[in-house]
Structures are given as C-alpha cells and as structure tokens.
C-alpha positions in Angstrom: -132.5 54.7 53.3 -129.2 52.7 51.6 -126.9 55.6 53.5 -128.3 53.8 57.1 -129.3 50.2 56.1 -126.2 48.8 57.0 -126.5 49.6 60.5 -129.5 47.7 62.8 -130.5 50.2 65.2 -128.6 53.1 63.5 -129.3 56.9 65.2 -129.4 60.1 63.5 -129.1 63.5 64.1 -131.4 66.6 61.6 -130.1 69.7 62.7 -132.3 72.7 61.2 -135.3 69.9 60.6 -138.6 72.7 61.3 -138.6 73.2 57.4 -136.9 72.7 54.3 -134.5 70.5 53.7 -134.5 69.1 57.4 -137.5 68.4 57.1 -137.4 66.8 54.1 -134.9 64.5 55.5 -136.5 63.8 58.7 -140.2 62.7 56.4 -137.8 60.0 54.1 -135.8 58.9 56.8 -138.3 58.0 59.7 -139.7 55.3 57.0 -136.9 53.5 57.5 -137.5 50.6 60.3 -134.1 50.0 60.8 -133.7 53.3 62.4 -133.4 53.3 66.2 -133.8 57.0 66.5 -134.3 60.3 64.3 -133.5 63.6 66.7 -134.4 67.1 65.0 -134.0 69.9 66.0 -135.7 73.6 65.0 -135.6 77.1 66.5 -138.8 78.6 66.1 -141.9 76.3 67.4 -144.2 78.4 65.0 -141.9 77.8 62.4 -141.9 74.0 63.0 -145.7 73.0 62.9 -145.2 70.0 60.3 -142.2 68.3 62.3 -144.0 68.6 65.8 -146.6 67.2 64.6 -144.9 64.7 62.7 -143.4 63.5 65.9 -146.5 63.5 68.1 -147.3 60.9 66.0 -144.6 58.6 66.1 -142.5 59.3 69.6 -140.9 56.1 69.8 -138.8 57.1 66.6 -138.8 61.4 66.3 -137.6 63.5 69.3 -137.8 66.9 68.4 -135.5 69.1 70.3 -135.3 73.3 70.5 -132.1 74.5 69.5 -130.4 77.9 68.4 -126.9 76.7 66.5 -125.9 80.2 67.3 -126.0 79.6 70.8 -123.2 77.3 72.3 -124.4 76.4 75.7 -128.2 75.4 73.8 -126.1 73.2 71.4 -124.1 71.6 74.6 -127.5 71.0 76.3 -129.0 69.3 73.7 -126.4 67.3 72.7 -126.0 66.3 76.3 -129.7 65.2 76.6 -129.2 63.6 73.4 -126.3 61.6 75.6 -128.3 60.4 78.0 -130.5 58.5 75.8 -128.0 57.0 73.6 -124.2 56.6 73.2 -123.4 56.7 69.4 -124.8 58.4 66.5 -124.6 57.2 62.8 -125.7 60.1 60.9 -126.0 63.6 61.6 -126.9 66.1 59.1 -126.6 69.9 59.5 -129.3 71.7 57.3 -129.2 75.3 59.0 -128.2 78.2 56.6 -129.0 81.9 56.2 -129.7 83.7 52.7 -132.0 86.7 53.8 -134.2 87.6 57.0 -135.9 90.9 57.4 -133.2 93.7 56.9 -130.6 90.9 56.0 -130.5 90.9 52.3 -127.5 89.3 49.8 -125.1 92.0 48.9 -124.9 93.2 45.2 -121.8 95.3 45.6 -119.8 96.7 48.2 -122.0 99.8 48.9 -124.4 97.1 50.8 -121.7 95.5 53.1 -122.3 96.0 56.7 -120.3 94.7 59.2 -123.8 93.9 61.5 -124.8 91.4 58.4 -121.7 89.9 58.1 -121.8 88.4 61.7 -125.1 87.1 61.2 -123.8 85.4 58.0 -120.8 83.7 59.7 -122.7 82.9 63.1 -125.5 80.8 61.3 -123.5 79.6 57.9 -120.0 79.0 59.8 -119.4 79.0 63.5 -122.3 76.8 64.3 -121.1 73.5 61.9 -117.9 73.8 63.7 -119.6 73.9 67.2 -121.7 71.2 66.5 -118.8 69.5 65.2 -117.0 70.0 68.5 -119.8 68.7 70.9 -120.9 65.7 68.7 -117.6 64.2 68.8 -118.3 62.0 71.9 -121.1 60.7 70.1 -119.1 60.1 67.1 -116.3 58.5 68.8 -117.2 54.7 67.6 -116.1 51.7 65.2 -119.5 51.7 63.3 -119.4 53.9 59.9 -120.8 57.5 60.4 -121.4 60.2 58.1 -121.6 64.0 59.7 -122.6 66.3 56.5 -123.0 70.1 56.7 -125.2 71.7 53.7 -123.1 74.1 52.4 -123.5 75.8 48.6 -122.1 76.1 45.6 -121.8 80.2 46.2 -118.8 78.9 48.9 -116.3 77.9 46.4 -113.4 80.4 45.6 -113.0 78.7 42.7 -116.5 78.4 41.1 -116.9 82.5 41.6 -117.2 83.9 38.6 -120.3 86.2 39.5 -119.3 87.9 43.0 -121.6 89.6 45.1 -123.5 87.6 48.0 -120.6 88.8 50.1 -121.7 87.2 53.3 -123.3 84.1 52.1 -120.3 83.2 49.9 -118.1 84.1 52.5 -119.6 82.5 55.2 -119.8 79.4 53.5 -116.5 79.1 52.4 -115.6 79.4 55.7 -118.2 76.6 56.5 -115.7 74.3 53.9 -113.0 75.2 55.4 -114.2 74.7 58.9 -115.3 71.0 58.1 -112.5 70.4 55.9 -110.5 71.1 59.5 -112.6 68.9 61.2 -112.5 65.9 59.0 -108.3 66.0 59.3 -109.2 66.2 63.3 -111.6 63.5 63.2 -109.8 61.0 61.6 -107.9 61.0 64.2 -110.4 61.2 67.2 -113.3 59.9 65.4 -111.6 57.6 62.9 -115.3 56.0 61.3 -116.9 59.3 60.9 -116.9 60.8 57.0 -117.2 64.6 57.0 -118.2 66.2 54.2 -119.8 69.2 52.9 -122.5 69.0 50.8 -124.2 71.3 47.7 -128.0 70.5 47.6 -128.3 72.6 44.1 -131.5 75.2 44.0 -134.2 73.6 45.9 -137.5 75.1 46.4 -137.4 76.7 50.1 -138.1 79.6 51.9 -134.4 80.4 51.5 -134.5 80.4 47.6 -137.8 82.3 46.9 -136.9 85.6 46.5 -134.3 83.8 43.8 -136.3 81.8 41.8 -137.0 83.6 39.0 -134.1 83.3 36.7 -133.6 79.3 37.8 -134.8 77.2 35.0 -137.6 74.6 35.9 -135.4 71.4 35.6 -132.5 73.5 38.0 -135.4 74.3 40.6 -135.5 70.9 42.7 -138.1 69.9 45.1 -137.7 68.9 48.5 -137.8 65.2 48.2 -136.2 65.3 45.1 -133.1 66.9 46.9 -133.3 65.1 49.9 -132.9 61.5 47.9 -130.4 63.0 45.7 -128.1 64.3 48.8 -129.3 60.3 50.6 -128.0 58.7 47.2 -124.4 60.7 47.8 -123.9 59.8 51.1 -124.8 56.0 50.4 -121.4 56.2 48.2 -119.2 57.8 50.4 -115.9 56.0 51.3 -113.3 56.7 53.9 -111.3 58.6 51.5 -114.0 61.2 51.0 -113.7 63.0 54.4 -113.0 66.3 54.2 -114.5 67.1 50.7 -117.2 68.5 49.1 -119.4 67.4 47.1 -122.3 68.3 44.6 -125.9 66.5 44.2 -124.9 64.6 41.2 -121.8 62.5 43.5 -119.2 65.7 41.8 -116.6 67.6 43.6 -116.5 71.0 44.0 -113.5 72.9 43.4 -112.8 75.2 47.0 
C-alpha cells in the first residue's frame, strides 16, 4: 500500500481488526511485502474467526492480539508486548466504534437519553483513542514518517449537524476529534514524525451500519475494500501540516 511503501520494514498497528473495517485493512495491507509486521487486535475471539485464521496462516507477518480499548491496563499490556518485539511503529489505525449493542440503541430525542448509554458511548468512541494515544507514544517517538488515524464520523462534527439526535454517538465522537486534535498539538512536540488525524470512512457496509441502511442510496453504501482503499489513498497524501485534522473519504475536511 503507497501510505507504507516508502518505509522497508515498516510496522503497523489495526486496532478493532476482528471485523469491519479492521479487517478490511489488515486483508489489503498484509499483501504488501514491504511490511515487517501487521499487529491486530479484536475483543471477542468468536467475533474474530476470519482474522485468526487469517493469521494462522501467515505468522511471520499477522500477530493477532486480545484487547478491550476500554480497559487501560489490557491496552498497556499489549502495547508493552508489542514493545518487546519491535521499537517503532509506522502506522497505527484505530477502527473501534460503537453505534448500537443489545439495549444500546441511537437516541431519537431526549426522552431516550440515559446516562448508562452515554458512558458506554464515550468509553468505546472517546476515551479509548486517547489512551491508545497515550501508550503508543514510545513507539511513535522516531524520525521515520508515521501516520496514527482514529475512525471517527461525520455524525461528530458540530458543524455538519443539521439532523440531531444520535446523542451519544455524535457526542462521543466529537469528543473523539477533539481528543486527537489535542494529541496531534502534543505529538508534534513528543512525537514530531507522527500525523494524527481523524478520519470519516462514509457509510460502509458493517455490522455497525445495518440497522441504517435502508434510506442510504446504493452508490452512498460503500463496501469494505472499497473504504479501506479510499481511507489508504488519504493517508498516502497526508503531509506534516495535516496533523490534527479531519478528514473525509474523498481527501475533504470536515468542518468540527
């Protein structure tokens, strides 16, 4: 992939990468033989037949690695084993989100809002990009160029809402731009070769858009590989310049 192929040896990082989009990325990328290393991590083993598998069959590239972003001492650990196998990372893409789960439904007005929900919103869409954030930076702390992108959504910007409801998705992931906007000021700093950006993958056909499908217009409904090359092609043209922002499938800002 062009956002990796001018680095021999380069590593990467899939967080969320038993379905979906992570996995989508981990399928394109591990084609790549300039890669040294692809490490993806999932929550549920059940959940991540495709990716286990996937690895079984070529170890010497995939490491798959449990990990529950909503549990800090799990991401510490993991990263830390990450640590002892290599020293740098090049690209490390965070594809874990929340929409709906059993009881946990979006919010059409504020009649539905409950404080329970709300926490599970911000623990999953917000606090764990910023943890991750806060434990990769060792491994991000190098002269080679590095990209760390967080999928976020269109939903998040203030700006763009013109529909309300989704209380704790929207809000959640504004706070996830907000949290990586932060991080990118920090990390220019600490981690000056690293580009932070946020990322809109537009409506892609997951388990996370299914129940909202029905209104999307085929040519708005993306597939899988058709997102991740799309999301590959935006991070090939990142520059230095671009940390902090947040960016659409097409290459377009969004407005916060």
């Amino acid at each position: 992939m062009p956002v990796v192929n001018n680095i021999d040896k380069a590593n990467v990082l899939i967080v969320g990468a038993g379905g979906g989009i992570g996995l989508g990325f981990v399928r394109q990328l591990w084609q790549n033989n300039r890669l040294a290393k692809i490490y993806a991590t999932y929550r549920h083993e059940e959940a991540a037949a495709e990716l286990i598998s996937l690895a079984k069959e070529y170890p010497d590239t995939i490491t798959c690695l449990s990990m529950d972003i909503t549990d800090e001492l799990q991401i510490a650990a993991r990263i830390e084993q990450i640590s002892k196998e290599i020293d740098k990372l090049h690209l490390v893409v965070n594809c874990v989100g929340i929409l709906h789960e059993r009881d946990l439904q979006p919010e059409k007005s504020l009649r539905q809002i409950e404080s329970e929900n709300l926490i599970r919103y911000f623990q999953v869409n917000s606090i764990g990009g910023v943890l991750l954030a806060k434990h990769l930076m060792p491994l991000l702390r190098h002269k080679e160029r590095s990209i760390f992108a967080t999928i976020s959504a269109k939903v998040g910007s203030i700006g763009d809402n013109r529909l309300g409801g989704w209380y704790g998705y929207r809000a959640s992931k504004a706070a996830l731009n907000m949290f990586m906007r932060t991080v990118a000021i920090e990390y220019s700093r600490r981690c000056p070769k690293t580009i932070v950006v946020t990322l809109h993958p537009g409506t892609t056909d997951t388990c996370l858009s299914k129940p909202f499908q029905k209104n999307v217009p085929p040519e708005k409904l993306f597939s899988v590989d058709r997102t991740v090359t799309q999301l590959l092609a935006v991070m090939d043209k990142l520059e230095e310049g671009d940390s902090g922002q947040f960016f659409s499938w097409d290459g377009s800002r969004l407005p916060w």
